[in-house]
Structures are given as structure tokens and as C-alpha cells.
C-alpha positions as CSV (number, residue, x, y, z in Angstrom):
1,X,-3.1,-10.3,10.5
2,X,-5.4,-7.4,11.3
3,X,-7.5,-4.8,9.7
4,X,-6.4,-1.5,8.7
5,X,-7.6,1.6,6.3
6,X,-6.3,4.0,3.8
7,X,-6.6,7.9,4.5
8,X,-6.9,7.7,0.3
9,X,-10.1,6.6,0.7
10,X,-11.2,10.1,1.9
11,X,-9.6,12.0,-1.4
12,X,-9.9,14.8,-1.9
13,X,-10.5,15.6,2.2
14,X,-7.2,16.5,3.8
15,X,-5.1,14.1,5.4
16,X,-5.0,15.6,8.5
17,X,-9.1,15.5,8.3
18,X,-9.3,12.1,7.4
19,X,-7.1,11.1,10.2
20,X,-9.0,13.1,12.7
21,X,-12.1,11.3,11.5
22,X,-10.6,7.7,11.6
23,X,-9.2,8.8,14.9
24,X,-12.2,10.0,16.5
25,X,-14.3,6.7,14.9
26,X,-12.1,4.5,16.3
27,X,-10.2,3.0,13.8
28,X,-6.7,1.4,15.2
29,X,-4.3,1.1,12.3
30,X,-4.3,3.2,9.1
31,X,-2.3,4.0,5.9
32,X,-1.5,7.3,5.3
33,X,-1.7,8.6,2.1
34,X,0.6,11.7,1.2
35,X,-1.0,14.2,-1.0
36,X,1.7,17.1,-1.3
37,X,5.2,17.9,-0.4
38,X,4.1,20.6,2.2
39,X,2.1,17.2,4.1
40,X,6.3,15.9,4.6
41,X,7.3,19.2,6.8
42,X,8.2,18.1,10.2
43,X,5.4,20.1,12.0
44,X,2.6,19.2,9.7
45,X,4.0,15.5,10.4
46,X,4.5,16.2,14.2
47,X,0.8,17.5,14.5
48,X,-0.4,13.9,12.6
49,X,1.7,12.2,15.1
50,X,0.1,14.4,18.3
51,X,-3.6,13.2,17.0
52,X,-2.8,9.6,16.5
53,X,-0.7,9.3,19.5
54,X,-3.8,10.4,21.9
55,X,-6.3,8.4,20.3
56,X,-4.0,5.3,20.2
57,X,-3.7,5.0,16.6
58,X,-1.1,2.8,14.8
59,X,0.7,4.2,11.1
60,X,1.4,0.9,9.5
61,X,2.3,2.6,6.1
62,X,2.6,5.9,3.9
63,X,1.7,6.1,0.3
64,X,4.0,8.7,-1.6
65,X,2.2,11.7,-3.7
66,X,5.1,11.3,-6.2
67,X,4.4,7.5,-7.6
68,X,3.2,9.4,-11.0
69,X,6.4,10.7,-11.8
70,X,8.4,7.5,-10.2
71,X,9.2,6.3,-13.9
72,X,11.2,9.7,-15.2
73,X,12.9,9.8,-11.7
74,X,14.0,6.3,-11.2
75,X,13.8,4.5,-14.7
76,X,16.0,6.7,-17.2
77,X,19.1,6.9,-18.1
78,X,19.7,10.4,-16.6
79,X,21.3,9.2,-13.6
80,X,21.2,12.4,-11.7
81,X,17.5,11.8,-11.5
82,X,17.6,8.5,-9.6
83,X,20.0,10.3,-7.0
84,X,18.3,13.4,-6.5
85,X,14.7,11.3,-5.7
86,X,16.2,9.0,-3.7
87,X,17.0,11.6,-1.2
88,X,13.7,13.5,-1.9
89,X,12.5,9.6,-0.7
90,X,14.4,10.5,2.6
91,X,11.7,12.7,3.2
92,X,9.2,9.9,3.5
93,X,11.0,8.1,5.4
94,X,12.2,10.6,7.9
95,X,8.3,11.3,7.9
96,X,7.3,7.3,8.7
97,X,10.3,7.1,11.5
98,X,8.2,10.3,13.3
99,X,4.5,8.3,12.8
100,X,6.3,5.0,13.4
101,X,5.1,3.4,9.9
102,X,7.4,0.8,8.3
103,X,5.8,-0.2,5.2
104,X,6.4,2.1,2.1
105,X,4.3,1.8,-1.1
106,X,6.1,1.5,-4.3
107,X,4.6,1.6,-7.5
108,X,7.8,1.8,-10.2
109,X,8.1,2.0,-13.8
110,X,5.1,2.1,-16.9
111,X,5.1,0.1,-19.5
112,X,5.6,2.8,-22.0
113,X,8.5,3.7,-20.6
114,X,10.9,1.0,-21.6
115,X,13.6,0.4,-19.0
116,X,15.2,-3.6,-18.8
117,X,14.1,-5.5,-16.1
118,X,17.5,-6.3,-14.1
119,X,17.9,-2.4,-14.5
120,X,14.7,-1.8,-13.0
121,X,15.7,-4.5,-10.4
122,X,18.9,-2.8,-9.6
123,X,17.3,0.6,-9.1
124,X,14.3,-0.7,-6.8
125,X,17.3,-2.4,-4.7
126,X,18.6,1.1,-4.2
127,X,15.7,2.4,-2.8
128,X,15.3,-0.3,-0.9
129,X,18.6,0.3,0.7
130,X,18.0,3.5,1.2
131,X,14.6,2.6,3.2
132,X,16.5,0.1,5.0
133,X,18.8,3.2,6.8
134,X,16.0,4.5,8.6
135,X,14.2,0.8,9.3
136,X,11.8,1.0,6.2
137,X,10.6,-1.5,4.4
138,X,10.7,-0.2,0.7
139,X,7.4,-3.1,-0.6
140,X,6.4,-3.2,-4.4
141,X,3.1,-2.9,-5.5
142,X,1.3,-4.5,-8.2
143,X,-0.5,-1.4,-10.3
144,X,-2.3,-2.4,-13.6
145,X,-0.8,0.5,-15.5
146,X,3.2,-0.1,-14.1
147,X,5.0,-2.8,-15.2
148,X,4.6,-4.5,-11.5
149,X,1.1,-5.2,-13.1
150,X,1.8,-8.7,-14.2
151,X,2.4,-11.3,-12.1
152,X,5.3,-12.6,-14.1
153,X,7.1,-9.5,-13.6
154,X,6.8,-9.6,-10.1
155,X,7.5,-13.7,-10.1
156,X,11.1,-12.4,-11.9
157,X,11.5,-9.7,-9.5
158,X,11.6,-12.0,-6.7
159,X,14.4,-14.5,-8.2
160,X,16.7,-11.7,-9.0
161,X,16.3,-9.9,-5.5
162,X,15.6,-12.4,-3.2
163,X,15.1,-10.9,-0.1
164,X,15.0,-7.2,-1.1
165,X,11.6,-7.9,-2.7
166,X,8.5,-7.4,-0.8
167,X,5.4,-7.1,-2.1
168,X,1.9,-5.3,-1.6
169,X,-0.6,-7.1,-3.1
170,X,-4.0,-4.5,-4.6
171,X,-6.7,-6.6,-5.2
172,X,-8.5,-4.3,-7.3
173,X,-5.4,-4.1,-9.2
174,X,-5.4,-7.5,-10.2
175,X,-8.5,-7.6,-11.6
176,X,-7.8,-4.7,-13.6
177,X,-4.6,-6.4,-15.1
178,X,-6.7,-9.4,-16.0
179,X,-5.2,-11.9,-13.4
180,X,-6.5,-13.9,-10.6
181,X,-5.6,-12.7,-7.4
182,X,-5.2,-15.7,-6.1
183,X,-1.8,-16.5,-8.5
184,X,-0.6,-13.7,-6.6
185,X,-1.3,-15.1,-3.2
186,X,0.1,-18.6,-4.5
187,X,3.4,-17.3,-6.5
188,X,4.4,-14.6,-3.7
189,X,2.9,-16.3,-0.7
190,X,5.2,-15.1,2.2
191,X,6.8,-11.9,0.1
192,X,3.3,-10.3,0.2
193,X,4.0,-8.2,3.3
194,X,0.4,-5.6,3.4
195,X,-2.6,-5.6,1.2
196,X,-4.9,-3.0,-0.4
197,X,-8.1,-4.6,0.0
198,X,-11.5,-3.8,-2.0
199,X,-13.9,-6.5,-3.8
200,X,-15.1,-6.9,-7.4
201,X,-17.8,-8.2,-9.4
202,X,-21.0,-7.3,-11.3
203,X,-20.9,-3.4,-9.4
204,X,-17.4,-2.9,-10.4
205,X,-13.7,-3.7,-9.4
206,X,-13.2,-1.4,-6.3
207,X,-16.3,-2.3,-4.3
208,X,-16.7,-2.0,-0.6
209,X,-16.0,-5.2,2.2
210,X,-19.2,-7.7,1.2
211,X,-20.5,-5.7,-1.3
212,X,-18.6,-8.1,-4.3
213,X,-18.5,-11.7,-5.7
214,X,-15.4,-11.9,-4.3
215,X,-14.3,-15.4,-2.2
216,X,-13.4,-13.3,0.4
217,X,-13.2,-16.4,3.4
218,X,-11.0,-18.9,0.8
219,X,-8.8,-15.1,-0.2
220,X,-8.2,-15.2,4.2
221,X,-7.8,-18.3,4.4
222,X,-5.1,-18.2,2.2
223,X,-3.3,-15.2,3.8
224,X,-3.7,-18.0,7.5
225,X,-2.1,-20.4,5.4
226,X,1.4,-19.1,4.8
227,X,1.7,-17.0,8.2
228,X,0.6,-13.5,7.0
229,X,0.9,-11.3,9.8
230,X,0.5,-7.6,8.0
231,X,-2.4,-5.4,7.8
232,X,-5.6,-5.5,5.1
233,X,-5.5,-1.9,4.7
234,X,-9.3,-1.2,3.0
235,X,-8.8,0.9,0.3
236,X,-11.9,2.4,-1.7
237,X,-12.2,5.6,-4.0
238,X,-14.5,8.4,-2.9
239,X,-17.2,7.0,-5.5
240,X,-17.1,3.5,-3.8
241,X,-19.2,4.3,-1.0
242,X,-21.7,6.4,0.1
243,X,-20.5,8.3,2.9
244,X,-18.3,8.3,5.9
245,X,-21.1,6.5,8.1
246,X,-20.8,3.6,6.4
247,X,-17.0,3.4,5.5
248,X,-16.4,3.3,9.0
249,X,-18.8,0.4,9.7
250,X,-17.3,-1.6,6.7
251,X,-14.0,-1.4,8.5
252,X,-15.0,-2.6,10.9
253,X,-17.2,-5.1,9.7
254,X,-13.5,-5.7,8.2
255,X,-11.5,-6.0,10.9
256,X,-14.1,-8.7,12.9
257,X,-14.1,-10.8,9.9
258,X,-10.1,-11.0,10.0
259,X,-10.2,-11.5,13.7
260,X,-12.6,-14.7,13.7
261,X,-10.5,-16.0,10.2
262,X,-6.5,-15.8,12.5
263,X,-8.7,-17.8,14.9
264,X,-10.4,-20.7,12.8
């Protein structure tokens, strides 16, 4: 299990910005957030990889730009959609293969959108397929507004899929569903592959590491407990903290707390 941090939590800066800051700060593993298709051409990627390649920098996963229009493209009965974006999604993963990321951030269908489950099911296992030629992990995550909100959506998900589903488990977006996130970590256990990490409580739902009432040593102590061995990727929004100084230090006031929880 280590520490890791979301180039999202720099929006609106640049990608390439926020990577050069992260680089330059020292942070080891980060998830990179993709904001536009011109961020997926091979020498915008290529120059990402140059900078985190000399400052020893490890790309654990990618976030797609597209996840807002994931339910038209994948969860209609047009069909032509759900072919045309899954080789749009070859994109990202020809991009991750070049920055050496495996995980791949999924967040599906909204419930307004109304689309059977076993469908849905059927259509994520294409994706995933389609990750798994080029060595990707395709991982769903729980979002309040998507149907993956709701724990007993994800629960189903895992019976009918097996091992095809993978899950990335948002603590803010727990809370924001009304759930505990500690269902999640008991229901999924071993499927959770990466987590979006933030705390709630009295401030809000998407506070920084330490800032919350969250049980943040029984919520690690949890991830010991069934083997976790992925990355807590801190993930804030640009209102969450006050400025870069101190987003750095709460990473790594992150990453030591891990470090002395995979040892106790």
C-alpha cells in the first residue's frame, strides 16, 4: 500500500503543470487526470513521460475527460456508440502503456438514464476487454450521481462479473451517497484495487488528510487487513485547500501515515 496524488487536485492548472510541480516537490506516484483530447496526442503524452521519467515519478492511473458523456456512449441502445468509444478508449490506453499506468477510472451509467443492469454489466465487461489488450485494468468507481453510487449496485456487479470487476473506492463519494464507507471496504474487500482518498465531517465531505472526523487508522487498518497493496491516491478539489504549500505537505503527511500502518 502506498501514497499517491491526483493531478485533479490542481484543476483548472494544466496537467503538464501540475505534474511538473508534483515532480519537482517530490511526490513519487500520481494519478493523472486527463482534461482534453489534445492532452492523449502522443507527443504531449511523450513530454509527460520525459518529466516523470527524470524525476523518478511513478503513473499509477489516468482519469478520462470523457466520464460525462460515458452514459450516451456506452449505455444506449445505439450500438454504434458503444463501438466507436471503445476505440476512442484506445486512446487512453495507448496513452497509460507510454506513462506505464495500469489502473483506468471508470465511472458508467446515471441513474436517469435507465439502462438494465446485466446490460450495463455486459458493456463494462467490454471495456474491460478492451483494457485488458494493452495490460489495463479497466476498475469501476463508485460516483454518488452514477449508478455505481450504491453499494448494492456494485455488490451485484461483482456476482455477475466475477473477476472482471474491480473497484475504486471514493471516499468522498460515499458519503455523498449516504453510505458508510466502511460497507464498502467490508462487501468489496479484495476487489477494491486504488482509492480516491479525502475526509469528511463537520467542514465538509472532501476535506484534506487530518483535517476530518474521519477513523482514518481503523479505515487503514482495514485496507492491512485483506492484503491491499494499491495506491491512496489524495484527491481534493481546488477549494479544499489553501494552496500548493500545503497540499504537498498533506501528501506527505499521507504517505508516512500509510508507511507506519503496512508496518504495525
Amino acid at each position: 500500500m502506498e501514497a499517491g496524488i491526483s493531478t485533479a487536485c490542481f484543476y483548472p492548472e494544466y496537467v503538464e503543470d501540475a505534474v511538473s510541480f508534483l515532480a519537482e516537490n517530490g511526490a513519487k506516484n500520481i494519478e493523472i487526470f486527463i482534461n482534453s483530447d489534445s492532452e492523449l496526442k502522443k507527443d504531449f503524452i511523450y513530454g509527460i513521460k520525459e518529466k516523470i521519467d527524470g524525476f523518478g515519478i511513478k503513473v499509477v492511473s489516468l482519469h478520462p475527460f470523457t466520464c460525462g458523456i460515458e452514459p450516451m456512449m456506452f449505455f444506449t441502445p445505439y450500438e454504434r456508440r458503444l463501438y466507436d468509444i471503445l476505440e476512442y478508449y484506445k486512446k487512453y490506453f495507448e496513452a497509460m502503456n507510454i506513462l506505464g499506468a495500469k489502473i483506468f477510472v471508470f465511472h458508467g451509467n446515471k441513474p436517469q438514464n435507465h439502462f438494465e443492469d446485466e446490460r450495463y454489466f455486459e458493456r463494462f465487461a467490454k471495456l474491460f476487454e478492451t483494457g485488458k489488450e494493452f495490460g489495463i485494468v479497466v476498475a469501476q468507481e463508485n460516483v454518488e450521481r452514477c449508478v455505481s453510487g450504491k453499494l448494492s449496485f456494485l455488490k451485484k456487479m461483482a456476482a455477475y462479473l466475477g473477476n472482471m470487476a474491480n473497484f475504486i473506492l471514493d471516499v468522498k463519494q460515499t458519503v455523498r451517497s449516504g453510505e458508510n464507507v466502511f460497507d464498502y471496504l467490508d462487501a468489496l474487500e479484495e476487489r477494491i484495487i486504488h482509492v480516491h482518498y479525502s475526509e469528511n465531517g463537520k467542514k465538509g465531505d472532501c476535506l484534506p488528510f487530518g483535517e476530518g472526523d474521519f477513523d482514518r487508522v481503523a479505515f487503514f487498518k482495514k485496507l492491512v487487513s485483506f492484503n491491499f497493496q494499491g495506491n491512496v491516491i489524495l484527491e481534493l478539489y481546488r477549494e479544499n485547500y489553501s494552496d500548493y504549500d500545503f497540499l504537498i505537505k498533506n501528501y506527505f503527511k499521507l504517505k508516512e501515515t500509510i508507511k507506519k500502518s503496512a508496518l504495525d
